[in-house]
N, CA, C and O atoms as a CHARMM CRD file, in Angstrom:
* protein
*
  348
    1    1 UNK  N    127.88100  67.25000  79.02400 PROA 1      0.00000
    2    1 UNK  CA   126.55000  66.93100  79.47800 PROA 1      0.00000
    3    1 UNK  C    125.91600  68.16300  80.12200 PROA 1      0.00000
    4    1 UNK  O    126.58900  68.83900  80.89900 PROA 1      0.00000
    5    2 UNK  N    124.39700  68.55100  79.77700 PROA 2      0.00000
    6    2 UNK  CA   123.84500  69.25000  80.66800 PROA 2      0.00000
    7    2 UNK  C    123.55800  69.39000  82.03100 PROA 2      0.00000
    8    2 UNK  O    122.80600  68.55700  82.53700 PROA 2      0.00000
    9    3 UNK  N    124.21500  70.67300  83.00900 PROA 3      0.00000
   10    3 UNK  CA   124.13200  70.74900  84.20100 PROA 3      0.00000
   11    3 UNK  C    122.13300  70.29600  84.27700 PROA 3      0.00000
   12    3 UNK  O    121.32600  70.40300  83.35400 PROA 3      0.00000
   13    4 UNK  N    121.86500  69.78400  85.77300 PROA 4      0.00000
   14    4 UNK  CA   120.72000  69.13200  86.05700 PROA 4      0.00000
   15    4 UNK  C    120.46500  71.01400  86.58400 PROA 4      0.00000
   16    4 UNK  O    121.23300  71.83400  87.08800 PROA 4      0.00000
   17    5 UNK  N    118.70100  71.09400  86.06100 PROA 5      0.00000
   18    5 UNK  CA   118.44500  72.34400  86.61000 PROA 5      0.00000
   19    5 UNK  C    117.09100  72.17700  87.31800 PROA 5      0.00000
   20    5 UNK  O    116.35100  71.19700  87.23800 PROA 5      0.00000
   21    6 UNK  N    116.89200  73.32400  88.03900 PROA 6      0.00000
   22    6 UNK  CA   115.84900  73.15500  88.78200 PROA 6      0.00000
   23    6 UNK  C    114.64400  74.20700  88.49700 PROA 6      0.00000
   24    6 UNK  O    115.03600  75.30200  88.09200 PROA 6      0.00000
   25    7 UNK  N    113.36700  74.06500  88.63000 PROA 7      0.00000
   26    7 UNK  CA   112.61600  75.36800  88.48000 PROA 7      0.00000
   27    7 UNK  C    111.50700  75.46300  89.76600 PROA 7      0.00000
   28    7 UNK  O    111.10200  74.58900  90.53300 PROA 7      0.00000
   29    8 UNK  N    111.18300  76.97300  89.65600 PROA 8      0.00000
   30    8 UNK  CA   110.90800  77.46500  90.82700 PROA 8      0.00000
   31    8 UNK  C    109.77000  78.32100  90.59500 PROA 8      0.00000
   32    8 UNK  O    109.84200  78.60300  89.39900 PROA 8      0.00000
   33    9 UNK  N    108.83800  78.84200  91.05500 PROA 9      0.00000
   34    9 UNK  CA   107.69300  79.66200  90.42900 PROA 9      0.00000
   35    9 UNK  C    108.13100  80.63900  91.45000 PROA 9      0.00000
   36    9 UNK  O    108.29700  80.15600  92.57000 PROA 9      0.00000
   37   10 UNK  N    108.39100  82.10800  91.29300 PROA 10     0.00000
   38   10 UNK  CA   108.45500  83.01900  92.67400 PROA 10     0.00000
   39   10 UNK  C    107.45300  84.10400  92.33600 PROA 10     0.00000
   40   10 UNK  O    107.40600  84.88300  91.38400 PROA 10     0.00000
   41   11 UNK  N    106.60900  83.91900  93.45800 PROA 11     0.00000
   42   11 UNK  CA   105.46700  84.77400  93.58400 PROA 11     0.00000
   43   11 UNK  C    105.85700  86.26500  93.83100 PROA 11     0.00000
   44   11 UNK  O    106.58300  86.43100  94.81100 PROA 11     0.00000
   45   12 UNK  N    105.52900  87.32200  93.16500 PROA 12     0.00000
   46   12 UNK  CA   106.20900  88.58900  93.49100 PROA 12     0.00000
   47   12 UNK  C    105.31000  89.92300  93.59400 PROA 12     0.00000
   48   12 UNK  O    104.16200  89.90000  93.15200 PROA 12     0.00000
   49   13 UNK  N    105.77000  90.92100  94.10000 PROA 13     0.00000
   50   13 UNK  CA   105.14800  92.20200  94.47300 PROA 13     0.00000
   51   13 UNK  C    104.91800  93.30300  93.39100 PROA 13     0.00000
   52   13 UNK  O    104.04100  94.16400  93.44900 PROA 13     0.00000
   53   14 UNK  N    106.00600  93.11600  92.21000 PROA 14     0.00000
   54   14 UNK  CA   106.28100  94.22200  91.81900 PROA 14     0.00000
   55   14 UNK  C    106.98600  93.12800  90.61100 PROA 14     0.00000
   56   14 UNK  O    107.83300  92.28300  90.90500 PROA 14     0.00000
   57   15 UNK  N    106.48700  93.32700  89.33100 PROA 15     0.00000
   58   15 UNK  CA   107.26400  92.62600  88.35300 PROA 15     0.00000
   59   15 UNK  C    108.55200  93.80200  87.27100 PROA 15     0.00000
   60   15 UNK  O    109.33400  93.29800  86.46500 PROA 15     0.00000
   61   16 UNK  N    108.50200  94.79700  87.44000 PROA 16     0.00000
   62   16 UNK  CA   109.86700  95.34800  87.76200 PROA 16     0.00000
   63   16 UNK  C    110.68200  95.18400  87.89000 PROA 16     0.00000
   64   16 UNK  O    111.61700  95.10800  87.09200 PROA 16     0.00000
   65   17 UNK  N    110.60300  94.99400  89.60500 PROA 17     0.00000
   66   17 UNK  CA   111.99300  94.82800  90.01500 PROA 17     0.00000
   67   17 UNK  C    111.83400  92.98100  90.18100 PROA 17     0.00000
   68   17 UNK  O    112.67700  92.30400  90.77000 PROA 17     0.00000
   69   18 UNK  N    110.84100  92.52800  89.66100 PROA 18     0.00000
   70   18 UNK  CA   111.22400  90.50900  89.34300 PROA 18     0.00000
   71   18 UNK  C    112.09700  90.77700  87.87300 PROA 18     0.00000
   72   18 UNK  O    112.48700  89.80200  87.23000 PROA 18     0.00000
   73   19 UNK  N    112.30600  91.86400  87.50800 PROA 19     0.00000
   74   19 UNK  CA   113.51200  91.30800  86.20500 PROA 19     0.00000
   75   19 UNK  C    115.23300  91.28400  86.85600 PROA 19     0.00000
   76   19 UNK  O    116.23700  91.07000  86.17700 PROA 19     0.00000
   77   20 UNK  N    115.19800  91.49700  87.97600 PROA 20     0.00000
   78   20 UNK  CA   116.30700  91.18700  88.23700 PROA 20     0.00000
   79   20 UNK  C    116.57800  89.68700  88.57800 PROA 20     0.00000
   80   20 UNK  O    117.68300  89.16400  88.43500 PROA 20     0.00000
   81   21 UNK  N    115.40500  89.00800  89.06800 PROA 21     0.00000
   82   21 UNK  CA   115.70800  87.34900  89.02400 PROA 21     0.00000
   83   21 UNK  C    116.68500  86.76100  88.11000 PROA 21     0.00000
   84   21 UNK  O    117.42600  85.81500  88.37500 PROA 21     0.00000
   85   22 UNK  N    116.61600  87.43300  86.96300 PROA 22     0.00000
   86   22 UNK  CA   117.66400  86.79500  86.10600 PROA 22     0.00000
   87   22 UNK  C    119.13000  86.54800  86.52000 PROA 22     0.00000
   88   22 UNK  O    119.86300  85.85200  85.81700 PROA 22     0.00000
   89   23 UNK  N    119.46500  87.00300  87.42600 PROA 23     0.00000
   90   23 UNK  CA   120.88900  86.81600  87.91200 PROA 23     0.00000
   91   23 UNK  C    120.55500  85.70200  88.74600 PROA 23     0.00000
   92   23 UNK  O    121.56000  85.34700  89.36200 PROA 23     0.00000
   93   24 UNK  N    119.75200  85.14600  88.96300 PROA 24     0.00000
   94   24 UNK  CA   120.08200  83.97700  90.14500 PROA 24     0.00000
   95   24 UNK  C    119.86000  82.59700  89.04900 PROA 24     0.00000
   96   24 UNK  O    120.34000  81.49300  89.30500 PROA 24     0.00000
   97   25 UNK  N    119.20300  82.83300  88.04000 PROA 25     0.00000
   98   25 UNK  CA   118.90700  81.67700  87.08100 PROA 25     0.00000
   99   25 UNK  C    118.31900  82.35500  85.43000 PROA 25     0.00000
  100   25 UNK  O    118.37700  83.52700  85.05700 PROA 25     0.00000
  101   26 UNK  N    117.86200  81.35800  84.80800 PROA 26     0.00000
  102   26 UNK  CA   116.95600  81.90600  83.41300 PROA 26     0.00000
  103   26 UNK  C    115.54500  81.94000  84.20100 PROA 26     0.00000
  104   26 UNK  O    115.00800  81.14300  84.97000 PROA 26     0.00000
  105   27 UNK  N    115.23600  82.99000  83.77200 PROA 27     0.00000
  106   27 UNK  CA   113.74100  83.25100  83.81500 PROA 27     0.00000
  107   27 UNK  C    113.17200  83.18200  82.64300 PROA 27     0.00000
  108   27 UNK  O    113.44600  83.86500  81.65600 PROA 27     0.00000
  109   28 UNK  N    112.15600  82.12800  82.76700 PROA 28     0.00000
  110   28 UNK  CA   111.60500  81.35900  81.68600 PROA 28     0.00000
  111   28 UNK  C    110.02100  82.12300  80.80700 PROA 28     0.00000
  112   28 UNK  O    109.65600  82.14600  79.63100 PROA 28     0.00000
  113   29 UNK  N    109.33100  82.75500  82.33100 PROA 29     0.00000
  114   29 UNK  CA   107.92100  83.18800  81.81800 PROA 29     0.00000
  115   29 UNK  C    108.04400  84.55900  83.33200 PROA 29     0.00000
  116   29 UNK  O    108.78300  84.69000  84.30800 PROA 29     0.00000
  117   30 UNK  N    107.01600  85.23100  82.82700 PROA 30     0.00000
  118   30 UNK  CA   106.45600  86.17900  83.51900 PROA 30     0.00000
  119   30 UNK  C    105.48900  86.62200  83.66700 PROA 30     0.00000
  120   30 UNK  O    105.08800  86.92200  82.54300 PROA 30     0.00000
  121   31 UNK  N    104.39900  87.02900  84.76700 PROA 31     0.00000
  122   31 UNK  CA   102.63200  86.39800  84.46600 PROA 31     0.00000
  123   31 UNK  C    102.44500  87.59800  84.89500 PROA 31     0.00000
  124   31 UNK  O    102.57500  87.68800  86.11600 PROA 31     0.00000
  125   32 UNK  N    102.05600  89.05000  84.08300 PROA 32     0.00000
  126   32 UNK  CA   101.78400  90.03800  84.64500 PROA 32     0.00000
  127   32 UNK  C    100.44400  90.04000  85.26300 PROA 32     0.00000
  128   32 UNK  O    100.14200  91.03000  85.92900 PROA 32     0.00000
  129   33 UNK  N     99.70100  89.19600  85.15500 PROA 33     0.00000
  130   33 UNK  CA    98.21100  89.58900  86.03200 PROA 33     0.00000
  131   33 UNK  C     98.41400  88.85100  87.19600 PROA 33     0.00000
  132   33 UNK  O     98.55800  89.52400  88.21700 PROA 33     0.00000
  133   34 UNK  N     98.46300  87.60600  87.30500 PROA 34     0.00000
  134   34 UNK  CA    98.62400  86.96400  88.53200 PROA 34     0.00000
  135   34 UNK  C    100.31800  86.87100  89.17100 PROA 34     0.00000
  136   34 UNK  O    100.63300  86.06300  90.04500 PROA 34     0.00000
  137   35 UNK  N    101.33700  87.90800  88.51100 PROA 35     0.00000
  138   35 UNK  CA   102.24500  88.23600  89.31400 PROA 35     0.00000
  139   35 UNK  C    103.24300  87.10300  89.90000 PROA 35     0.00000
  140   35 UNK  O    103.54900  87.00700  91.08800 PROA 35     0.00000
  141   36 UNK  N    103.76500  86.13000  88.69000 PROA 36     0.00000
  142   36 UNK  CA   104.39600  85.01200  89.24100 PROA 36     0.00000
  143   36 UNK  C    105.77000  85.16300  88.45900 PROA 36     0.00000
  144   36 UNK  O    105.95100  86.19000  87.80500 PROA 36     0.00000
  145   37 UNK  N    106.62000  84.30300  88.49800 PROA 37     0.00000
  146   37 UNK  CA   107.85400  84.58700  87.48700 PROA 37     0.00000
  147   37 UNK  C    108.00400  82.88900  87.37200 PROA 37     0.00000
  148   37 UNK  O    107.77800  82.18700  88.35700 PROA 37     0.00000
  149   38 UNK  N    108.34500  82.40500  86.27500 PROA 38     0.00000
  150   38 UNK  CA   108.96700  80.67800  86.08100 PROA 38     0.00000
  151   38 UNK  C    110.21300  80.86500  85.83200 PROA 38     0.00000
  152   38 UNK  O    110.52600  81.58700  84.88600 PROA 38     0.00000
  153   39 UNK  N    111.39700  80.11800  86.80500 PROA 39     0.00000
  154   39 UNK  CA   112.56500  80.42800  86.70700 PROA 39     0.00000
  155   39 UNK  C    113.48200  78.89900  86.71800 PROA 39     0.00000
  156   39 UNK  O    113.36300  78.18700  87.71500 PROA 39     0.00000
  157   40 UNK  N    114.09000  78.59600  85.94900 PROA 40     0.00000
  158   40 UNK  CA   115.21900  77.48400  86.11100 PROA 40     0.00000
  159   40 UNK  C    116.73200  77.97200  86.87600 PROA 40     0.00000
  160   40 UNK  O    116.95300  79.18300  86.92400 PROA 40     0.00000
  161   41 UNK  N    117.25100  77.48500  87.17500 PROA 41     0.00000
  162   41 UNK  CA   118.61200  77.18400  87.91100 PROA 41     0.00000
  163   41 UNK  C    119.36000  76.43600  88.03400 PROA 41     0.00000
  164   41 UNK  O    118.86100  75.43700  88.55100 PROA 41     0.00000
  165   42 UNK  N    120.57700  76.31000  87.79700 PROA 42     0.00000
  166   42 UNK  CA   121.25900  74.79700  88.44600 PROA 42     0.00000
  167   42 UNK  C    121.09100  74.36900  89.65700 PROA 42     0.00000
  168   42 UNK  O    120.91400  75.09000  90.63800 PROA 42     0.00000
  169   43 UNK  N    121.14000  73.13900  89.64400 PROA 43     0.00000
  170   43 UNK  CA   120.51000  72.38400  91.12100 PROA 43     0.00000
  171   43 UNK  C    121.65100  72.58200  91.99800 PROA 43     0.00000
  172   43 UNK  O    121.23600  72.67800  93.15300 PROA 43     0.00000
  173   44 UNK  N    123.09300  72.69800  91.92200 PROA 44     0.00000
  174   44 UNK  CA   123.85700  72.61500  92.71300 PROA 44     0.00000
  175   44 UNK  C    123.89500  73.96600  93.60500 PROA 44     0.00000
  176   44 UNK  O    124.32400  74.10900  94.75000 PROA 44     0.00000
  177   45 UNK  N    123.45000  74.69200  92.93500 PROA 45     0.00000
  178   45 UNK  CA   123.17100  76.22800  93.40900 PROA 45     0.00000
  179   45 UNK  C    122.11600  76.97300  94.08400 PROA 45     0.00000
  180   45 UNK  O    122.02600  78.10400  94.56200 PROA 45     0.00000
  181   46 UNK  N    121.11600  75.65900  93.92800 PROA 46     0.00000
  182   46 UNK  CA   120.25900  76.28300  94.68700 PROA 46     0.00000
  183   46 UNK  C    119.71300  76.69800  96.12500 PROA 46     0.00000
  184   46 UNK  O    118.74900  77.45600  96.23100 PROA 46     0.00000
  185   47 UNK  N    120.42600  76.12400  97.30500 PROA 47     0.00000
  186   47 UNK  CA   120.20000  77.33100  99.01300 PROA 47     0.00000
  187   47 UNK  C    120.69700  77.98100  98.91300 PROA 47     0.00000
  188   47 UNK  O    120.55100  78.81000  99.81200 PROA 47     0.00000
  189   48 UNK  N    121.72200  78.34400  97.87100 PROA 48     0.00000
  190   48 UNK  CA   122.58000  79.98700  98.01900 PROA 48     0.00000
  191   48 UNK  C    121.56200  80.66700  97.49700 PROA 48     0.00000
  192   48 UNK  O    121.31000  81.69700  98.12100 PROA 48     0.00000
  193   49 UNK  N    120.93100  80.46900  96.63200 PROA 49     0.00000
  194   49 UNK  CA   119.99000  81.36300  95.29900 PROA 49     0.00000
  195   49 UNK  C    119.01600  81.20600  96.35600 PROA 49     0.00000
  196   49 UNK  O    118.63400  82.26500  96.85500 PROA 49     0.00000
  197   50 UNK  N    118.73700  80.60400  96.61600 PROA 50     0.00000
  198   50 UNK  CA   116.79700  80.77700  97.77400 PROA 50     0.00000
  199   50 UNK  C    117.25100  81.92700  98.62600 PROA 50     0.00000
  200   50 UNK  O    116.81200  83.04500  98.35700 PROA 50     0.00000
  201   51 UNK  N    117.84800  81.81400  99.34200 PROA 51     0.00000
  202   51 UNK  CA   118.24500  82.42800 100.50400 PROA 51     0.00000
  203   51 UNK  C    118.24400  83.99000 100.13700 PROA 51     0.00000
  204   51 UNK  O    117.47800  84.83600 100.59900 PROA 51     0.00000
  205   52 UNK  N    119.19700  84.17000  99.27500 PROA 52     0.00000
  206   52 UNK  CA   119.31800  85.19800  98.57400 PROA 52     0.00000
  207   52 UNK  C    117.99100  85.96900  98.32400 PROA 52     0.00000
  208   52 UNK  O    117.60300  87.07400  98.70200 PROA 52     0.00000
  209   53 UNK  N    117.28400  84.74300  97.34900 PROA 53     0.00000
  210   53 UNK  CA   115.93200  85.34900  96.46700 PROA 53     0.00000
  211   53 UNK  C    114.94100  85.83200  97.74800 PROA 53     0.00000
  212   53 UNK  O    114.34300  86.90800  97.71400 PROA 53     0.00000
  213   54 UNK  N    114.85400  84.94600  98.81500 PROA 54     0.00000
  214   54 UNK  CA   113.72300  85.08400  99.67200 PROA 54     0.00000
  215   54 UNK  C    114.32100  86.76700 100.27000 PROA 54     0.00000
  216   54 UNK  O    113.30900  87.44100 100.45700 PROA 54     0.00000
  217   55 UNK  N    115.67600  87.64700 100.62600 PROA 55     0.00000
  218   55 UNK  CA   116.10600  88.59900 100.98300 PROA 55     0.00000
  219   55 UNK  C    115.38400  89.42200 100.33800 PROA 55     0.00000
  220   55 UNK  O    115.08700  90.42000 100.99500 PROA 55     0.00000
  221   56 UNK  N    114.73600  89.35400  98.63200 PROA 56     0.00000
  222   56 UNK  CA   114.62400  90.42800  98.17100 PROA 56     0.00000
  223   56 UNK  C    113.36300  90.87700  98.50700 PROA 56     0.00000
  224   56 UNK  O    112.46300  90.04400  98.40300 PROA 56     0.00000
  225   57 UNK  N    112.84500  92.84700  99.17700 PROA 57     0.00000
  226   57 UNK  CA   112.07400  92.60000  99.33500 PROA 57     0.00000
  227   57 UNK  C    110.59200  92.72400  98.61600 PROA 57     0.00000
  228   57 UNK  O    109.51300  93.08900  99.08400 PROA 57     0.00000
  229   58 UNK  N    111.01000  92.22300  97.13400 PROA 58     0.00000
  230   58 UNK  CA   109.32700  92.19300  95.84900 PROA 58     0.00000
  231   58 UNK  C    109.53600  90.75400  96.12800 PROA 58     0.00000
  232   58 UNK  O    108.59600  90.64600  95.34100 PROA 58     0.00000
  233   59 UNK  N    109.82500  89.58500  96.45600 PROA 59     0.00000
  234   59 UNK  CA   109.49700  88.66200  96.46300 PROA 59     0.00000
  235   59 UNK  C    108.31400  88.29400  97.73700 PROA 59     0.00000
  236   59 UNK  O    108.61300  88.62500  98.88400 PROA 59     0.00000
  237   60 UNK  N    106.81500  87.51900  97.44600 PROA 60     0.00000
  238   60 UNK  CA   106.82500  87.19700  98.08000 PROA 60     0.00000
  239   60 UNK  C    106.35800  85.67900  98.98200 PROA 60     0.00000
  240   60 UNK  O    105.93100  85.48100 100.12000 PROA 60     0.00000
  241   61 UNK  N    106.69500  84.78100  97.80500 PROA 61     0.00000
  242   61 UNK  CA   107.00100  83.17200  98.27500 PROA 61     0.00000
  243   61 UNK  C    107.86600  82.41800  97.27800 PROA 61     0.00000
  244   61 UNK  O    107.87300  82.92100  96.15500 PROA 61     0.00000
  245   62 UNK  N    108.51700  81.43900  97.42800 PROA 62     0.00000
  246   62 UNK  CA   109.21600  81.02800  96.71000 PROA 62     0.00000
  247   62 UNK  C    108.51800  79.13800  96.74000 PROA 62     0.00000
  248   62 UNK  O    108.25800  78.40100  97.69000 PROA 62     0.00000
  249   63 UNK  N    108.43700  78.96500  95.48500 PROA 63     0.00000
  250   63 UNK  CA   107.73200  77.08000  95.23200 PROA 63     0.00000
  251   63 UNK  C    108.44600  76.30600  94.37200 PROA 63     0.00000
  252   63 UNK  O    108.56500  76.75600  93.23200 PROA 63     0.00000
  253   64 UNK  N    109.11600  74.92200  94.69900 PROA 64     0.00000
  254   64 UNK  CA   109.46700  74.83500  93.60000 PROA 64     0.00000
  255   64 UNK  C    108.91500  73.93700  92.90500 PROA 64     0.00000
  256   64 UNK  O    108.01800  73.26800  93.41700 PROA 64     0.00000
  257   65 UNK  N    109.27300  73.73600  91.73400 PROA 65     0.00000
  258   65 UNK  CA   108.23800  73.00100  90.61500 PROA 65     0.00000
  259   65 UNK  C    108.93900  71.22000  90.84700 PROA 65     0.00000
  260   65 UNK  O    110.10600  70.84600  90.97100 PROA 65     0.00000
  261   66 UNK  N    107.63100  70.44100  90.82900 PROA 66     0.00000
  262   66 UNK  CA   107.82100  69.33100  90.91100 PROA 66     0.00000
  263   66 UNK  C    107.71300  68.66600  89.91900 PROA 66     0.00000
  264   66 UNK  O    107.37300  67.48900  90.04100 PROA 66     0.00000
  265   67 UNK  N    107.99800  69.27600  88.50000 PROA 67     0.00000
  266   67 UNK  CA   107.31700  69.41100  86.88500 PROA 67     0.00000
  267   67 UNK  C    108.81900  67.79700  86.85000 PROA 67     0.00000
  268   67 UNK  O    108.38600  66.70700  86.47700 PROA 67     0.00000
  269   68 UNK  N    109.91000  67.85500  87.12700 PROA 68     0.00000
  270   68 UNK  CA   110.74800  66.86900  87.26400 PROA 68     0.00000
  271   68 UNK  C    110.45800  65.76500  87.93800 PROA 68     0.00000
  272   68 UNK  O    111.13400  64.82200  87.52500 PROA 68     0.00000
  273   69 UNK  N    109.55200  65.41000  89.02300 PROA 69     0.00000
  274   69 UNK  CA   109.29600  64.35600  89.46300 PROA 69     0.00000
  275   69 UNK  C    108.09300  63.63500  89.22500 PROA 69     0.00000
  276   69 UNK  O    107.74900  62.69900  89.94600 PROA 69     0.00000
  277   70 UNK  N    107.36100  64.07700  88.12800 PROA 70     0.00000
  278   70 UNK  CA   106.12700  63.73100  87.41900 PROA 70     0.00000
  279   70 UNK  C    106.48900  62.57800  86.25200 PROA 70     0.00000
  280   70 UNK  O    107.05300  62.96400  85.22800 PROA 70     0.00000
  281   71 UNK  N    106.16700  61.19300  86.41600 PROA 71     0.00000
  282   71 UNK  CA   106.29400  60.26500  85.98300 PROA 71     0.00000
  283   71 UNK  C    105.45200  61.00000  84.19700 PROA 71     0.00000
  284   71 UNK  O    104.37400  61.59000  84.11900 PROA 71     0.00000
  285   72 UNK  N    106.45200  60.65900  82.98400 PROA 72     0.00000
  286   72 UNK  CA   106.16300  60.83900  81.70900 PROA 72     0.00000
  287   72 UNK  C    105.83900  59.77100  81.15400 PROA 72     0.00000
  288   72 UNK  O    104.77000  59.66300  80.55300 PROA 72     0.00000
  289   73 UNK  N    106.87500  58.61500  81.28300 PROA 73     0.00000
  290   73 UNK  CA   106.73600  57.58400  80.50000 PROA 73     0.00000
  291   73 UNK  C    105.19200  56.51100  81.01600 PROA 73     0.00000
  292   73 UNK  O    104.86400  55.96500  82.07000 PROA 73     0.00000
  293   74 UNK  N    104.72400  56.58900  79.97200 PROA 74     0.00000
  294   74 UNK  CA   103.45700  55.60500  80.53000 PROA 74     0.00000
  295   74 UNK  C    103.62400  54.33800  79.41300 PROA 74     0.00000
  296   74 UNK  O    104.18400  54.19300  78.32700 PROA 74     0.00000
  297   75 UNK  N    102.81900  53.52400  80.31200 PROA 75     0.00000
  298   75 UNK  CA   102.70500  52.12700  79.30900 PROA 75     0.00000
  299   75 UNK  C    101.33900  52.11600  79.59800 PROA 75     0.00000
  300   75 UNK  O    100.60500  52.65500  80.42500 PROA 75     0.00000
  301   76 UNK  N    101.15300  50.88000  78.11700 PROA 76     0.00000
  302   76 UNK  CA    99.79500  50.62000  78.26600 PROA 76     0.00000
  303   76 UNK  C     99.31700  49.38000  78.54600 PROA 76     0.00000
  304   76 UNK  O     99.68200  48.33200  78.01400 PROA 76     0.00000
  305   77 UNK  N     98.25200  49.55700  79.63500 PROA 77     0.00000
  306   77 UNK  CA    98.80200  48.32400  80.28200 PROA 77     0.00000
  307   77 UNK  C     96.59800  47.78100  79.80300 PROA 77     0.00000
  308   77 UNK  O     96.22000  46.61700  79.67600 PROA 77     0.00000
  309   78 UNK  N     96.00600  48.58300  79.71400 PROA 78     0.00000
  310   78 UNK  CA    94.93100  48.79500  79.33400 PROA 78     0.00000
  311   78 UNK  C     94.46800  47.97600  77.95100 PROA 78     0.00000
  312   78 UNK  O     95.33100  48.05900  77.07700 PROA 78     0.00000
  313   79 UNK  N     93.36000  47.24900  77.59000 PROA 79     0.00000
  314   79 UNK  CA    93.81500  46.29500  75.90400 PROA 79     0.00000
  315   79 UNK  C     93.15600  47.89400  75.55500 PROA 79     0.00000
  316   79 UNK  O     92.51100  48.67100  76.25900 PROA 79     0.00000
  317   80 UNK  N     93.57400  47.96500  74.33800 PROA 80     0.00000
  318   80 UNK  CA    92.70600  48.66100  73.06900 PROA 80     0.00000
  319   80 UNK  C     91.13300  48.54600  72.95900 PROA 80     0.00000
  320   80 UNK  O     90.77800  47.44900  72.52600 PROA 80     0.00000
  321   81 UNK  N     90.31000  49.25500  73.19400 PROA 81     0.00000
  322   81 UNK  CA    89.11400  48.96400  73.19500 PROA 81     0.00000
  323   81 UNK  C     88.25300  49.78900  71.72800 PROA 81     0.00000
  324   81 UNK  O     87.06100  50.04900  71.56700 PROA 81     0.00000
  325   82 UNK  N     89.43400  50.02300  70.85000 PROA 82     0.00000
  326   82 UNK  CA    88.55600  51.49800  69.91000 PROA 82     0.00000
  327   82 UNK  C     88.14400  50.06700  68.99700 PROA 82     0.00000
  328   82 UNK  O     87.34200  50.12400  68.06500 PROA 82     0.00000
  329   83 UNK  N     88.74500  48.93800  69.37100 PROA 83     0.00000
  330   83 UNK  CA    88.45600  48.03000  67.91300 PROA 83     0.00000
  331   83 UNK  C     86.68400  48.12600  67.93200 PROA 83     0.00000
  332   83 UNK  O     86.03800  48.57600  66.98600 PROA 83     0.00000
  333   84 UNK  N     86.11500  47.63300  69.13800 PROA 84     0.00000
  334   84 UNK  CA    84.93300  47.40200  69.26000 PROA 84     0.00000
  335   84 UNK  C     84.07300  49.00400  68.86500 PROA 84     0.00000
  336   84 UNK  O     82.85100  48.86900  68.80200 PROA 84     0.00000
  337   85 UNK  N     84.34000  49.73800  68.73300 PROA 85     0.00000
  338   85 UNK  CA    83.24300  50.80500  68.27900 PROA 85     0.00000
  339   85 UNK  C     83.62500  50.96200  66.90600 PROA 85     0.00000
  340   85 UNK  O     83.40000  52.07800  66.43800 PROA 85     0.00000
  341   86 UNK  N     84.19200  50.04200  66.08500 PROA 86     0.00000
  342   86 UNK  CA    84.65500  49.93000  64.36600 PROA 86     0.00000
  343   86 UNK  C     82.81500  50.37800  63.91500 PROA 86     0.00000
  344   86 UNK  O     81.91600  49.89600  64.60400 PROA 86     0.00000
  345   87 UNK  N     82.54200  51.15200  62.93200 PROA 87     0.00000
  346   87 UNK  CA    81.56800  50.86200  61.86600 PROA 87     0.00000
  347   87 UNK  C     81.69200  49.60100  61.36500 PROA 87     0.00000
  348   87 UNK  O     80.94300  49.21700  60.46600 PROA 87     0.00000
């Protein structure tokens, strides 16, 4: 089974030295104008990895993504209304 992972957006100084993030997790994206990095991790690992990440000093905030606690599944609870605009 897949380890549960976590993601994190870390705001940074210098995207350079943000390619070393890769040792604390996968780094997913990298936003050279607005200077952000998207990074996953295993969840079991993660206050060692913050702690760490927040030491370095091109980082400078760490957020994490709440992209996991965002309800997907929807129902429809709404009737169908496209019948009535039929030609």
């Amino acid at each position: 089974m897949l380890p549960d992972r976590t993601g994190f957006i870390v705001w940074v100084s210098d995207l350079k030295a943000a390619r070393a993030l890769e040792r604390f997790g996968t780094v997913h994206y990298m936003s050279k104008k607005l200077h952000y990095v998207v990074l996953y991790m295993n969840a079991e690992r993660v206050e060692d990895s913050l702690k760490q990440m927040n030491r370095q000093s091109y980082v400078r905030k760490v957020e994490r993504s709440y992209r996991t606690e965002i309800k997907t599944e929807y129902s429809k609870d709404s009737e169908d209304k496209t019948r009535f605009y039929s030609v």
